[in-house]
C-alpha positions, 0 to 999 in steps of 0.5 A, spaced: 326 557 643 319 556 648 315 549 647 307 551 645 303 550 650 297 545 648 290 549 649 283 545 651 277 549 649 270 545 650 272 538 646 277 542 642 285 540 643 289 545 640 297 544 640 298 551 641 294 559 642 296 560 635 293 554 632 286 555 636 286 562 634 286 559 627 281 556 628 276 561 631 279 567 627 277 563 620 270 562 623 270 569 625 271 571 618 267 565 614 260 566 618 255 571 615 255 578 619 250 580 623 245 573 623 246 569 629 250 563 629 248 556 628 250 549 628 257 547 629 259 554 630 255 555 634 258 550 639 264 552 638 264 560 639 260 559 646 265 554 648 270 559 646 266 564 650 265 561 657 272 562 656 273 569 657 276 572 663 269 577 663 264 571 661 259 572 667 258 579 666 258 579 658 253 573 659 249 577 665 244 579 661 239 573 661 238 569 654 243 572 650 246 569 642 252 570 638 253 572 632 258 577 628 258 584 627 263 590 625 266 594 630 266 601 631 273 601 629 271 597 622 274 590 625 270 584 625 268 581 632 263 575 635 258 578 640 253 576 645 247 579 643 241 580 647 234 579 647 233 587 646 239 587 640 243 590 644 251 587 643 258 587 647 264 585 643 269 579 646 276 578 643 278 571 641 285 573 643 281 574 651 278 567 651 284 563 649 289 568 654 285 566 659 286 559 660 292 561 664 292 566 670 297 568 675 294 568 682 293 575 682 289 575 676 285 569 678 283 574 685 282 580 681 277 577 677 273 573 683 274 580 687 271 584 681 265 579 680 264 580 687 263 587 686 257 587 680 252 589 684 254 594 687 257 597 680 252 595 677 245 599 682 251 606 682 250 605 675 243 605 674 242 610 678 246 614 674 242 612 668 236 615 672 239 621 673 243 623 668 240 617 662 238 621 656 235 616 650 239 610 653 245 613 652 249 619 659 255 622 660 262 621 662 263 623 669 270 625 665 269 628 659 261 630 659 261 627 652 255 622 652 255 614 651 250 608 651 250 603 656 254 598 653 259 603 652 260 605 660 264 602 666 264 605 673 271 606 675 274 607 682 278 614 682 284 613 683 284 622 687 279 619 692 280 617 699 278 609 698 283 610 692 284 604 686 280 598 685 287 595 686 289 599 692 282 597 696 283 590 694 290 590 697 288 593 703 283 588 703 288 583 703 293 585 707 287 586 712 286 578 712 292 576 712 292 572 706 296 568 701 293 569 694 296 562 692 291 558 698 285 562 695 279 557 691 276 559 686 270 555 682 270 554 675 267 561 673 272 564 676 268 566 683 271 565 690 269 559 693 270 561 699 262 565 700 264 567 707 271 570 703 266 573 699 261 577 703 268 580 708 271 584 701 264 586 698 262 589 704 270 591 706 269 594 699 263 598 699 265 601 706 271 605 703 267 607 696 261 609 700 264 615 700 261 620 695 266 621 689 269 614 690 267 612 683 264 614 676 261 613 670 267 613 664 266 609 657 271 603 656 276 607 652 277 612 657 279 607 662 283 604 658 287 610 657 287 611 664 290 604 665 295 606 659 297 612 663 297 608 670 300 601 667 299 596 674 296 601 679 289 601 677 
């Protein structure tokens, strides 16, 4: 039988995952919906939340608060809401699972942070052509989805290929070890220098037209579904 793995979230020590997604579950269902947090509770969700393997993106959107809503599935869910109303919903099960990453998901995140603004500019200007009413279409299906619920996926039939091919192609290419790569406490390279080479290493081989597109999040986690560690 496994020992529990102690779990250190803000100034909160639990003795294990299930103890600590205890204690944040029984607040998830406690808290009034749809009414900012306060308090306590408060201290404790956002602690809980800088934890989340996608903190910098899901904080991106400058003053932001937190509170509980229903899910498009029925489920309830926290949700960093910001100052327009608009919410993303974060997994509790995320925050406390990233407390531990292997060094190649460590690289993953730090190399997806470093790509933001180039995801973000295809993004936006995507919205300016195709945008209607705060919501655009799939590039995959034509269906049409708000802005919250859109990723830019790297197409996997393109000549630059997967996100994960591009990143190994760049690792391959520098000669590196992931485990003797830095990272800072939000998840960033250190390393800025290391940073700017896979950024710009990144945006050569999608600057081709084709290389990404515009697909809601279930549609690239079915993709991920279909494609298990090739994406």
């Amino acid at each position: 039988m496994s020992r529990s793995v102690p779990v250190n979230i803000g100034d909160r020590n639990f003795s294990s995952k299930i103890e600590a997604r205890k204690n944040y579950t029984a607040i998830l269902n406690k808290v009034q919906l749809n009414e900012p947090l306060d308090g306590f509770n408060k201290s404790d969700i956002d602690d809980l939340f800088h934890c989340h393997p996608d903190y910098k993106r899901k904080s991106g959107m400058g003053d932001y608060h937190i509170e509980v809503r229903v899910t498009e599935s029925g489920t309830k869910a926290f949700h960093v809401v910001g100052e327009d109303g608009r919410g993303e919903s974060f997994s509790i099960t995320s925050c406390i699972s990233g407390q531990s990453k292997t060094p190649w998901e460590k690289l993953n995140r730090a190399a997806r942070l470093a790509i933001m603004a180039t995801k973000l500019s295809y993004k936006q200007d995507y919205f300016k052509v195709y945008g209607i009413d705060d919501k655009a279409p799939s590039e995959l299906t034509g269906e049409m989805y708000p802005w919250m619920i859109l990723v830019v996926d790297h197409v996997s039939t393109s000549g630059a290929g997967t996100f994960k091919s591009i990143l190994e192609g760049f690792i391959k290419s520098e000669s590196l070890n992931e485990g003797d790569i830095y990272y800072s406490n939000d998840g960033e390279f250190i390393d800025n220098e290391l940073k700017e080479r896979w950024a710009k290493y990144h945006d050569e081989k999608v600057a081709t037209p084709g290389s990404l597109r515009v697909i809601s999040k279930i549609e690239h986690q079915c993709l991920t579904n279909q494609n298990p560690g090739k994406r």
